[in-house]
PLY file of the C-alpha trace (Angstrom):
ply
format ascii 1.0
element vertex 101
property float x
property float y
property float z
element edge 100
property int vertex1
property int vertex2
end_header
-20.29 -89.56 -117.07
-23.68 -89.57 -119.21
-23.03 -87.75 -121.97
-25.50 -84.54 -121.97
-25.53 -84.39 -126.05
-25.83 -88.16 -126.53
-28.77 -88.35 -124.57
-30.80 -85.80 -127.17
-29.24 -88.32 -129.96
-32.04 -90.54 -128.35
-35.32 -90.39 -130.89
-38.75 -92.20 -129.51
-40.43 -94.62 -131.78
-36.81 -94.61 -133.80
-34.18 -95.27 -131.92
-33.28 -99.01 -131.13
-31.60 -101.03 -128.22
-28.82 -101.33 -130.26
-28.47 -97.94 -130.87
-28.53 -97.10 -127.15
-25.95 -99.80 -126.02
-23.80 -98.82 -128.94
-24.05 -95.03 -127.58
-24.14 -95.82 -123.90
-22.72 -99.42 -123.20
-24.80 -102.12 -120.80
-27.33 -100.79 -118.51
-26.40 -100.65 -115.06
-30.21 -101.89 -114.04
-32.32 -104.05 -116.29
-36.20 -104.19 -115.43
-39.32 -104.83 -116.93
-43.01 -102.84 -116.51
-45.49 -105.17 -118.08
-44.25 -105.83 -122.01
-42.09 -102.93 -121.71
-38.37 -103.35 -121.08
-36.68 -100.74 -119.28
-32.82 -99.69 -118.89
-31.12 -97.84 -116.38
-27.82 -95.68 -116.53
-26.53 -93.92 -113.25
-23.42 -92.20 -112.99
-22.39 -90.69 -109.13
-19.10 -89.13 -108.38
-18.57 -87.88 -105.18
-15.35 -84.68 -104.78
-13.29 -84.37 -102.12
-10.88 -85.17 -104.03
-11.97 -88.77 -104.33
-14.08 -89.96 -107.13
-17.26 -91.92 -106.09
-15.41 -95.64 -107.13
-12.58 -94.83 -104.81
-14.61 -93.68 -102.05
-16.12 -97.30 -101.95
-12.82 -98.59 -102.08
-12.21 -96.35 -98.87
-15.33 -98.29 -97.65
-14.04 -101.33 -98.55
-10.82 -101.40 -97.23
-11.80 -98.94 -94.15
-14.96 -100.18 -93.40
-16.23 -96.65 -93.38
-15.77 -93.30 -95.37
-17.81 -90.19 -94.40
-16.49 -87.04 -95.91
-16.57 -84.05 -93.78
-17.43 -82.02 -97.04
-17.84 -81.70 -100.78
-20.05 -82.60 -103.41
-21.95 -84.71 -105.09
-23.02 -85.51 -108.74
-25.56 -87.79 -109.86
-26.86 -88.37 -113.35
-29.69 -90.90 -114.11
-30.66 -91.78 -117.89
-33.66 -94.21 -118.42
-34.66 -95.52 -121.31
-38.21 -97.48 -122.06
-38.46 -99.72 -125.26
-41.38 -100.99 -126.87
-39.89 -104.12 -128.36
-37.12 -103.25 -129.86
-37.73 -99.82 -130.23
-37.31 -96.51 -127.68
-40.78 -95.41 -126.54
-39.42 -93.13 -124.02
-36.44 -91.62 -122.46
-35.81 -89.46 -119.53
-32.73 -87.84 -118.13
-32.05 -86.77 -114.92
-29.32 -84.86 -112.82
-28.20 -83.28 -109.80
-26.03 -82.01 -107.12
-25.52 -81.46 -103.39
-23.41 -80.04 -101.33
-21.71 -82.34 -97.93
-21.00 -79.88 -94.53
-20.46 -81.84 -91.51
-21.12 -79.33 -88.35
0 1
1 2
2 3
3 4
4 5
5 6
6 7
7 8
8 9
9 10
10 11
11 12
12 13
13 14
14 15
15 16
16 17
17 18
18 19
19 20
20 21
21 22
22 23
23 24
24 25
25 26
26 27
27 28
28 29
29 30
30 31
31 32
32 33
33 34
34 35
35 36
36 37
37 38
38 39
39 40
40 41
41 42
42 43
43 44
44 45
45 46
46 47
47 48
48 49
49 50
50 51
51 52
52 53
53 54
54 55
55 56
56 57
57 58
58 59
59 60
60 61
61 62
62 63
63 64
64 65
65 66
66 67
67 68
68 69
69 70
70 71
71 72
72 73
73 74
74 75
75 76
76 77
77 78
78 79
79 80
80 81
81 82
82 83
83 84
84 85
85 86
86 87
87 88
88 89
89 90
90 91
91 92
92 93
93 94
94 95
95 96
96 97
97 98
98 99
99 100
């Protein structure tokens, strides 16, 4: 998971790249929006007594896994540098409920 308190550690116009793959590891998405770099961290875990990485192994090996019900987390943390720099930062999560009728 993203860690909540970690993510306030995060200061604009102080923080550095290094700083945020020290705290957070590699990005899962690397982009760029004109000079600006941008990195991605998403986190998903899916209950029903599965976690979201062995649900996809139920994929892979089934071909098909569709719970019947449970929930959902998903955090999303992205960070925009200026250079080298953190220019801005913004943190995102949720949850959902699964009922199959």
């Amino acid at each position: 998971p993203i860690d909540r308190t970690a993510v306030q550690s995060i200061q604009k116009g102080a923080s550095t790249k290094a700083d945020v793959r020290a705290t957070f590891g590699s990005p899962s998405f690397t982009s760029f929006s004109g000079d600006k770099e941008v990195w991605q961290y998403m986190y998903s875990e899916a209950s029903q007594g599965l976690s979201a990485g062995e649900a996809l192994a139920a994929v892979a090996t089934a071909g098909a896994y569709i719970p019947s019900h449970g929930e959902s987390s998903t955090q999303i943390l992205v960070v925009t540098f200026n250079g080298d720099v953190v220019e801005d930062v913004n943190y995102q999560e949720g949850s959902s409920t699964m009922t199959r009728r």
